[in-house]
N, C-alpha and C positions, 0 to 999 in steps of 0.2 A: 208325407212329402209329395211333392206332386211330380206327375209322370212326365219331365221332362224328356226322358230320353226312350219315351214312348214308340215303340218302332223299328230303334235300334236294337244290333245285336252286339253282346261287345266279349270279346275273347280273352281270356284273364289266364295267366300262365302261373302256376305254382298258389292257387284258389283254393287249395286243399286246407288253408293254416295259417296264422299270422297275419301280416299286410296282404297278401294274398285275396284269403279268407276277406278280411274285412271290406277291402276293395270287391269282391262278388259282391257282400249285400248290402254294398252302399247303392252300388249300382242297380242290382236289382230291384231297390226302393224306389230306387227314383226310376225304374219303369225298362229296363232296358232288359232282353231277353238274353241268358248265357249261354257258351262255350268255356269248359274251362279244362286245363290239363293239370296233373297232378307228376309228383316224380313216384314219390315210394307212399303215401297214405290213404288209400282207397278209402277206408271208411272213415277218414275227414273230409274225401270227396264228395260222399253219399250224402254224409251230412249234409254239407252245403247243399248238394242238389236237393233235397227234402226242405232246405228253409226256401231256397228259390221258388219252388215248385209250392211252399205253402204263400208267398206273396204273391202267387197267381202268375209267375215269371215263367216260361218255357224255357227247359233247359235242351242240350244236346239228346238224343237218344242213348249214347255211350259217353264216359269219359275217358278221355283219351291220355293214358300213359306216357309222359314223354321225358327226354330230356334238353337240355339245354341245346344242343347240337341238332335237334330233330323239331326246332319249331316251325322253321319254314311249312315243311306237310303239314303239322298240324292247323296253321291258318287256313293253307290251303282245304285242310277237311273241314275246319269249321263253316269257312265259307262256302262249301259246298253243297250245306244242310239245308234242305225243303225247314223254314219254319213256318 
């Protein structure tokens, strides 16, 4: 695929699983570095981070636990990340 969205960073909410999940490494294929927050499945998070991080994508430092009611912060963190 080609790196499209080369540059960008794009923030993906519930990327742990499912539409999610898939939407992380679409995006990540086609070039764009992540942020992503999970509710309850850490290790479908890591997952993810592990395929990001194997397409050469730079992920967050941490993933950020959240819920629906607490995304505001969490844009806010993502966008606050030195990438």
């Amino acid at each position: 695929m080609a790196n499209r969205l080369e540059g960008k960073v794009a923030v993906v909410t519930g990327g742990d699983q499912g539409i999610g999940r898939a939407i992380v490494e679409r995006l990540a294929a086609e070039g764009a570095d992540m942020a992503l927050c999970f509710r309850s499945n850490k290790a479908g998070a890591d997952e993810v981070v592990a395929l990001v991080q194997k397409l050469g994508r730079v992920t967050s430092e941490k993933l950020l636990k959240a819920s629906a009611l607490s995304m505001r912060p969490s844009v806010s963190w993502a966008a606050s990340i030195s990438w």
